[in-house]
LUMZALO-554930 format. One record per residue (C-alpha): residue number from 1; x negated, y, z negated. Coordinates in steps of 0.25 Angstrom, whole numbers, plus 5000, padded with zeros to 4 digits. Layout:
BEGIN
FIRO seq    u    v    w
FIRO NUM    X    Y    Z
...
This chain:
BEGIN
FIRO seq    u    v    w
FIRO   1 4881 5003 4898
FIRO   2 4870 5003 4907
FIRO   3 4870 5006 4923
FIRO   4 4870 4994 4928
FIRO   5 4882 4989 4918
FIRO   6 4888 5000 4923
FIRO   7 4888 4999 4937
FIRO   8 4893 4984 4933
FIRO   9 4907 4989 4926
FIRO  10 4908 4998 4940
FIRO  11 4907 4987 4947
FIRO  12 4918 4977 4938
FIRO  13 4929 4990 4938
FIRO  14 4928 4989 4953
FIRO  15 4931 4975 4956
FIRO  16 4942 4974 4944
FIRO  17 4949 4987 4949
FIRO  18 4947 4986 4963
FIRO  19 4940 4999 4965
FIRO  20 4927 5003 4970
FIRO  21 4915 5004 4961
FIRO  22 4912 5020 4967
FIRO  23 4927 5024 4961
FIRO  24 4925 5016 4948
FIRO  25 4911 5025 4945
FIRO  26 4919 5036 4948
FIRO  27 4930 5035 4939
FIRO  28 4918 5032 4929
FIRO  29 4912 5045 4935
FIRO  30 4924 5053 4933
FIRO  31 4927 5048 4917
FIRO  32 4914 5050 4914
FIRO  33 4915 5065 4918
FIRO  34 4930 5064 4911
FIRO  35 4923 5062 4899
FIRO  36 4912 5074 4901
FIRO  37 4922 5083 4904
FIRO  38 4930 5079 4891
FIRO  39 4919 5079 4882
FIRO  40 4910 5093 4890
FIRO  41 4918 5098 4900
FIRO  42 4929 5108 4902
FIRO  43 4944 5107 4908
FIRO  44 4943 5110 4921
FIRO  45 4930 5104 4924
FIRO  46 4926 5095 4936
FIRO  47 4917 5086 4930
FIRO  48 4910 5074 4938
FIRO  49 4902 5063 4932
FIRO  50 4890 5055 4942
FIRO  51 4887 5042 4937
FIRO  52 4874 5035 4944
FIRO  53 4875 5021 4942
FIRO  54 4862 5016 4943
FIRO  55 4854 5028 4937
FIRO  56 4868 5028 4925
FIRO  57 4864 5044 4925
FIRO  58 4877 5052 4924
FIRO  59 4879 5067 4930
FIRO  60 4890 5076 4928
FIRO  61 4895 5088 4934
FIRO  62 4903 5098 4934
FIRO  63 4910 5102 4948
FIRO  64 4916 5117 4952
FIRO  65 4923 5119 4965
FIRO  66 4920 5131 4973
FIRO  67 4932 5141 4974
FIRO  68 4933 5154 4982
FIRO  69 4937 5164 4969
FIRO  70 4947 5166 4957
FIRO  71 4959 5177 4956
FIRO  72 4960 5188 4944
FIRO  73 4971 5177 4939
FIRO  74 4960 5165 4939
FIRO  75 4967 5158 4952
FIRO  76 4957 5151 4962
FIRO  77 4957 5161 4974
FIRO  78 4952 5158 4988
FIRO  79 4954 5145 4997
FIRO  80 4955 5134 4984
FIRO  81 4946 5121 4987
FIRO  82 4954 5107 4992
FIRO  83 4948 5102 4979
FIRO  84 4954 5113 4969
FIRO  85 4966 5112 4977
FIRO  86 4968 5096 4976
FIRO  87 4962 5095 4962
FIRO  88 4968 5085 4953
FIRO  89 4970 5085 4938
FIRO  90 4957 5081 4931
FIRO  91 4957 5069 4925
FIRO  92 4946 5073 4916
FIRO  93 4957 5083 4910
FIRO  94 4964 5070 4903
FIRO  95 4965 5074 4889
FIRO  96 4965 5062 4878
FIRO  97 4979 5059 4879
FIRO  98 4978 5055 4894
FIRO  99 4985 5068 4900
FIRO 100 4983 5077 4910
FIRO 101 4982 5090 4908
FIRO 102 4990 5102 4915
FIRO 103 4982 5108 4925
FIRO 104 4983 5122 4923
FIRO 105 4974 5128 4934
FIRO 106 4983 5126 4947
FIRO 107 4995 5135 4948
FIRO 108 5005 5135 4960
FIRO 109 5008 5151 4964
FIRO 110 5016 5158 4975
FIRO 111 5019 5151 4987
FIRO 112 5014 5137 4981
FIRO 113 4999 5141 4981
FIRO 114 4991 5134 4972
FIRO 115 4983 5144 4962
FIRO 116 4971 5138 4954
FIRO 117 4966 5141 4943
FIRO 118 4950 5146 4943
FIRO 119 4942 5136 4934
FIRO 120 4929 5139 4930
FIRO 121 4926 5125 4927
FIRO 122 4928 5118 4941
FIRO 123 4932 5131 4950
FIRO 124 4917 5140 4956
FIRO 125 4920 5152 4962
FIRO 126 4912 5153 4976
FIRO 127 4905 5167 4971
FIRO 128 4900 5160 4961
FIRO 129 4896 5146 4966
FIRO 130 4887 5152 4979
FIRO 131 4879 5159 4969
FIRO 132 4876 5142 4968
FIRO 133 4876 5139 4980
FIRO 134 4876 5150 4992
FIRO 135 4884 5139 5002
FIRO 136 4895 5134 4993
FIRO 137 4910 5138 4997
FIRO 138 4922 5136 4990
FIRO 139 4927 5122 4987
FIRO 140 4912 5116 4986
FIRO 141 4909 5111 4972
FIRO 142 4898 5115 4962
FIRO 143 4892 5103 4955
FIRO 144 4887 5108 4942
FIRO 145 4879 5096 4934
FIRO 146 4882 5094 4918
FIRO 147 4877 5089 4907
FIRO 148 4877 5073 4905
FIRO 149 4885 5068 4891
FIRO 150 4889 5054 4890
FIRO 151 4893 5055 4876
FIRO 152 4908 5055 4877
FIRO 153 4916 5057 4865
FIRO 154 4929 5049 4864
FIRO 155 4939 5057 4871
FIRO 156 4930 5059 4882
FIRO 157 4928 5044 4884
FIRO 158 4943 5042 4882
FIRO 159 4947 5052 4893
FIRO 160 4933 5045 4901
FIRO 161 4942 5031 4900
FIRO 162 4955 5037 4904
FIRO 163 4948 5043 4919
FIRO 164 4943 5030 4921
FIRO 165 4956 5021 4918
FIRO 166 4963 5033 4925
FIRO 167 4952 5032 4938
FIRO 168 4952 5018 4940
FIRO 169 4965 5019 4939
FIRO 170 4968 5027 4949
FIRO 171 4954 5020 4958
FIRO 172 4962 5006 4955
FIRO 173 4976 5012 4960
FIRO 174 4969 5018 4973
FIRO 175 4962 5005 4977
FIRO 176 4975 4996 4975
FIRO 177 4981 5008 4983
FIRO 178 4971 5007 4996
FIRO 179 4970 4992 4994
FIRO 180 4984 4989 4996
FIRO 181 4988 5001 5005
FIRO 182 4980 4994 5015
FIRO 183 4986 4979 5014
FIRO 184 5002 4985 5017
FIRO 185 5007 4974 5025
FIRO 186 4998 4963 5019
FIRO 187 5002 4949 5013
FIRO 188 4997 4949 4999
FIRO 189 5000 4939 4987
FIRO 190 5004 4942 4974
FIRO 191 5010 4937 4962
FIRO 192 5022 4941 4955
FIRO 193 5021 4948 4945
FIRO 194 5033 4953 4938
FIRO 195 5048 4960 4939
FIRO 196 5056 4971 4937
FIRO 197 5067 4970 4941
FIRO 198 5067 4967 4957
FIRO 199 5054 4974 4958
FIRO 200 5042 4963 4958
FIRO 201 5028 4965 4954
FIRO 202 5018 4958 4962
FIRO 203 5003 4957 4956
FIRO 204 4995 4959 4969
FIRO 205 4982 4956 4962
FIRO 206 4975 4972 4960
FIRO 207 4991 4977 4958
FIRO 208 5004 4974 4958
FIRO 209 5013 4974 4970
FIRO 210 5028 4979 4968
FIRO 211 5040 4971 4977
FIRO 212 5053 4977 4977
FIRO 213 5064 4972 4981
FIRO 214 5066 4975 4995
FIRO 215 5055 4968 4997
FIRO 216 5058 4955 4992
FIRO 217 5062 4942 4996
FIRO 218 5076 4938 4990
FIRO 219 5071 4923 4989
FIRO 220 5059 4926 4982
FIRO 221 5058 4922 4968
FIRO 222 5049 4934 4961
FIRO 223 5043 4924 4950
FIRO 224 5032 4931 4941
FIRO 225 5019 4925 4945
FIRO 226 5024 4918 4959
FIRO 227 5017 4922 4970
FIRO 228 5020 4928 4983
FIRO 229 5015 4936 4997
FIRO 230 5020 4950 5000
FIRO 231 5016 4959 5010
FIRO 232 5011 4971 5007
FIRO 233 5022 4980 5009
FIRO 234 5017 4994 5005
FIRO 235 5008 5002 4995
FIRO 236 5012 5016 4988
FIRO 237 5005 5024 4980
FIRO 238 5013 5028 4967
FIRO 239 5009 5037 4955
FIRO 240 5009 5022 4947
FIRO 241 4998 5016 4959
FIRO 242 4999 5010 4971
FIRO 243 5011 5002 4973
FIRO 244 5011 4990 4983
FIRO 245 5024 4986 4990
FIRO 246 5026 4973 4993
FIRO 247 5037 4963 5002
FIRO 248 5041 4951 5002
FIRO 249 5052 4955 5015
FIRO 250 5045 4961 5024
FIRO 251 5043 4954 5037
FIRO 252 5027 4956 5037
FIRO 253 5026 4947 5026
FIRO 254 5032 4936 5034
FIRO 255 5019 4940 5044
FIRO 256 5012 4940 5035
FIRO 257 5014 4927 5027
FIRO 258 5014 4921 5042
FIRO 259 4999 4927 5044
FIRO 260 4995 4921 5034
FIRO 261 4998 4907 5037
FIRO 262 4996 4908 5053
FIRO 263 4982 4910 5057
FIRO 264 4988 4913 5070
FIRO 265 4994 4926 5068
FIRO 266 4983 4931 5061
FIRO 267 4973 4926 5073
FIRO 268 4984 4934 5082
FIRO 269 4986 4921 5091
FIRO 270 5001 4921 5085
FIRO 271 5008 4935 5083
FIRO 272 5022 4939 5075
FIRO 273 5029 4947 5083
FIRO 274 5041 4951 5075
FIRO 275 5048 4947 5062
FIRO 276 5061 4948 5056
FIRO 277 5064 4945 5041
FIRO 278 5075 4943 5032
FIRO 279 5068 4940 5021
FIRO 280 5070 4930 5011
FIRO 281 5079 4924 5020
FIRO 282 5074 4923 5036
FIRO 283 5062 4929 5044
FIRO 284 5059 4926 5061
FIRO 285 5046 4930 5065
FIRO 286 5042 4930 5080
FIRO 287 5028 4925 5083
FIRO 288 5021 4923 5098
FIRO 289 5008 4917 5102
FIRO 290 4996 4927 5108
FIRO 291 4989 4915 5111
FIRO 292 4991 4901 5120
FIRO 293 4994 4888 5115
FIRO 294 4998 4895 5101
FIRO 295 5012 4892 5094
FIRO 296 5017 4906 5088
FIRO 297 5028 4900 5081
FIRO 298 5018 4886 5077
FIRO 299 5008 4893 5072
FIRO 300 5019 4899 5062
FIRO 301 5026 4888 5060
FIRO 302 5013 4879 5056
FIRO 303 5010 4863 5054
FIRO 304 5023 4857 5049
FIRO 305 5028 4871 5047
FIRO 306 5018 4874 5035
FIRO 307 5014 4889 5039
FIRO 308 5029 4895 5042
FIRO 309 5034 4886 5029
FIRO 310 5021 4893 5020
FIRO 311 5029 4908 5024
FIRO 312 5044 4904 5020
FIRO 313 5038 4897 5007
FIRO 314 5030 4912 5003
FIRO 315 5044 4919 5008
FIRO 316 5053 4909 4999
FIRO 317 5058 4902 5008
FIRO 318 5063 4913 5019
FIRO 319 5065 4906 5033
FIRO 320 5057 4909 5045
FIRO 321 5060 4909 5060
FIRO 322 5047 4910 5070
FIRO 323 5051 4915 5082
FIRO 324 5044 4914 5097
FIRO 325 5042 4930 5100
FIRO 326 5045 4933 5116
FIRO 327 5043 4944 5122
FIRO 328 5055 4941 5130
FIRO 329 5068 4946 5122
FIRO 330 5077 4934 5125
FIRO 331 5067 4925 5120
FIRO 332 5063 4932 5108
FIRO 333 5078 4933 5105
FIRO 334 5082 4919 5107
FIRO 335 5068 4914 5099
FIRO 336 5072 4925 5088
FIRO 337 5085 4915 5085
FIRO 338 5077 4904 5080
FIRO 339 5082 4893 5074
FIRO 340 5094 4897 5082
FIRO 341 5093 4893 5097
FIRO 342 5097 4903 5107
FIRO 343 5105 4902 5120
FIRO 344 5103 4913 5128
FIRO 345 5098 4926 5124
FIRO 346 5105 4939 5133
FIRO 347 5102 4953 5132
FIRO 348 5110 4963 5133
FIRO 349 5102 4975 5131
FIRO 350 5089 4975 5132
FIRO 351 5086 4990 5130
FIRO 352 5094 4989 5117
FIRO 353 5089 4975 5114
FIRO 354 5102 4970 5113
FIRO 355 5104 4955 5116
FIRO 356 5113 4943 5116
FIRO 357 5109 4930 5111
FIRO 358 5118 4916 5114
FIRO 359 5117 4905 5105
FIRO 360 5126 4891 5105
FIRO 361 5136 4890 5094
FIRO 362 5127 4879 5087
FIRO 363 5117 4890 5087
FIRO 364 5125 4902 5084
FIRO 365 5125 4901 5068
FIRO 366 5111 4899 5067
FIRO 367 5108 4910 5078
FIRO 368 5116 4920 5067
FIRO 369 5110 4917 5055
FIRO 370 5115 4916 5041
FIRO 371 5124 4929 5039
FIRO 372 5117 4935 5055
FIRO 373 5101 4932 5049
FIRO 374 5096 4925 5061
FIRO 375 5102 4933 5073
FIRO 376 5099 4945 5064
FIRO 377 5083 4941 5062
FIRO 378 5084 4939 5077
FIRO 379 5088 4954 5081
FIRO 380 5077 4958 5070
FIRO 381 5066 4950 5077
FIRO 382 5071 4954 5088
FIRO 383 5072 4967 5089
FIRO 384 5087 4965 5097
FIRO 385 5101 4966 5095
FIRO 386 5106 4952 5096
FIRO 387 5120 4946 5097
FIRO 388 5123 4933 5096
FIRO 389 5134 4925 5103
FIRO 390 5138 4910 5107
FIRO 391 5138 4906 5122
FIRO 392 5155 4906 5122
FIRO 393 5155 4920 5118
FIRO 394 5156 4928 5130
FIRO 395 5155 4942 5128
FIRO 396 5152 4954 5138
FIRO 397 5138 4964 5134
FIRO 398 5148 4973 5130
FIRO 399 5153 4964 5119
FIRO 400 5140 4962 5115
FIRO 401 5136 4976 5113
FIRO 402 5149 4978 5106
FIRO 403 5146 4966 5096
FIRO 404 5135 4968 5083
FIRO 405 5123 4962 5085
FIRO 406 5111 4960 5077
């Protein structure tokens, strides 16, 4: 393969793994000097490989960090170097049957202190490197240049293949990571993908999304292939991969779907002030207008009702209250009732947010809900304790405070 073909393959793992071409050569880089060391090197050795994609000339090299001296034992004396200190495994010390090997040079003595072994291979004692250079100090790195091979033998080409599946791996897992990391809260699409049990797997497009139950909608229909929205709930990084976390409960979604369809909360002339959720079953949203002349709850609603009826049908059917937002509680509270109409709206203790609502009897059904849902979404938007009581009922406040309230 010449320089340019090279550069050209580069360029195709990037855009099928979604990675940058810089990390691809370097997981090149590193199973190149993967295979050197299995073929010429020695365990222990730090070995890096340079590739120059427009000359193709390779250089290898072998690195020795800097340490302060060695006891009469062989351990590392002296304040040990952070890269000594945090360093991993090698990779390059796969053997054919894909296991790491036990690192034998770290040991833990008295009162937890990390004692590592002197290596000759990758440690340089200080006394001996300023004899190289007169201003090195301890935890600089000597850059010794090898001998270039690039005839590999076939274990050395195997181990070669397994850094590069293992690195792009590993690349692939850290850009779905900071991809999706930085989208929680987001409205993404994704397809169904299959079932286990009440866990759903979600094909997100680069990876799978994972929807547990909690998070689901008890109306929804989790058919393999259907399609749905989801927000974005949360991304974790597990010894598997990135996992990302998504809802179909959560009340941001319900904004979410909203901004979607309404130019005018996305423009910031229309603004959801607050949203309370039952979902599957019943969601209010209070909206206001920042701007004259602008309908909050219109603009919501759409022509012939064609953008709020777009969000119940992506939420299978859940019903939808928009509600006028008022910065005066007696207001908000008797808008918070819709489709039930309010009387008169007492309060009872403001410092406690504690009111009182009066509804007719015609109204006082519909001012409940089905089994408490409506009063109940009314106090969560809200943010009040609320009773609810017909005209006739004449109760003093103590009776009120003594009575449960949602």
């Amino acid at each position: 393969m010449d320089t340019k073909q090279f550069v050209s393959a580069i360029k195709q793992i990037s855009e099928e793994k979604g990675i940058s071409e810089a990390s691809v050569l370097e997981t090149i880089e590193a199973a190149i000097a993967a295979a050197y060391k299995r073929d010429y090197g020695k365990k222990g050795q730090i070995i890096k490989a340079k590739l120059d994609t427009e000359s193709g000339d390779l250089v290898m090299t072998q690195i020795h960090y800097v340490v302060e001296g060695a006891d009469e034992e062989g351990y590392l004396t002296g304040t040990l170097p952070t890269k000594v200190m945090e360093e991993k495994p090698d990779p390059q010390d796969y053997d054919s049957r894909r296991e790491r090997r036990k690192e034998e040079d770290a040991v833990v003595g008295e009162n937890d202190i990390i004692k590592i072994k002197y290596n000759p291979e990758k440690h340089i004692l200080l006394e001996e490197a300023k004899k190289k250079n007169k201003k090195i100090k301890v935890g600089d790195e000597i850059t010794t240049k090898l001998e270039t091979h690039t005839d590999f033998g076939r274990i050395a080409a195997q181990t070669a293949k397994q850094v590069i599946i293992q690195r792009l791996r590993e690349a692939e897992r850290e850009a779905i990571f900071s991809e999706f990391k930085g989208r929680e809260g987001e409205i993404i699409s994704g397809v169904v993908q299959r079932k286990e049990g009440q866990l759903v797997f979600i094909d997100l497009g680069k990876t799978n999304g994972l929807l547990i139950p909690a998070e689901q909608i008890p109306t929804d229909n989790y058919r393999i292939s259907q399609r749905f929205r989801f927000m974005i709930l949360k991304v974790e990084e597990t010894p598997r991969g990135p996992v990302v976390l998504l809802s179909r409960s959560h009340p941001k979604l319900v904004l979410g779907l909203f901004r979607v369809e309404v130019p005018e909360i996305d423009s910031g002339s229309v603004e959801v002030k607050a949203i309370a959720r039952e979902a599957g079953s019943r969601t209010k949203i209070a909206v206001m207008s920042k701007e004259e002349g602008v309908d909050p709850i219109g603009s919501l609603v759409g022509q012939k009702g064609v953008r709020v009826q777009t969000v119940i049908n992506e939420l299978s059917g859940e019903k939808i209250d928009i509600i006028l937002w008022s910065e005066k509680a007696k207001d908000f509270i008797s808008n918070s009732f819709s489709p039930a109409k309010v009387s008169d709206v007492v309060i009872i203790d403001e410092p406690r947010r504690h009111a009182l609502v009066e509804v007719s009897d015609d109204q006082f059904s519909l001012a409940i809900g089905k089994r408490g849902q409506n009063v109940r979404l009314a106090a969560k938007l809200t943010g009040w304790k609320i009773d609810v009581r017909s005209p006739k009922e004449d109760l003093s406040h103590k009776e009120i405070e003594d009575e449960p309230h949602s």
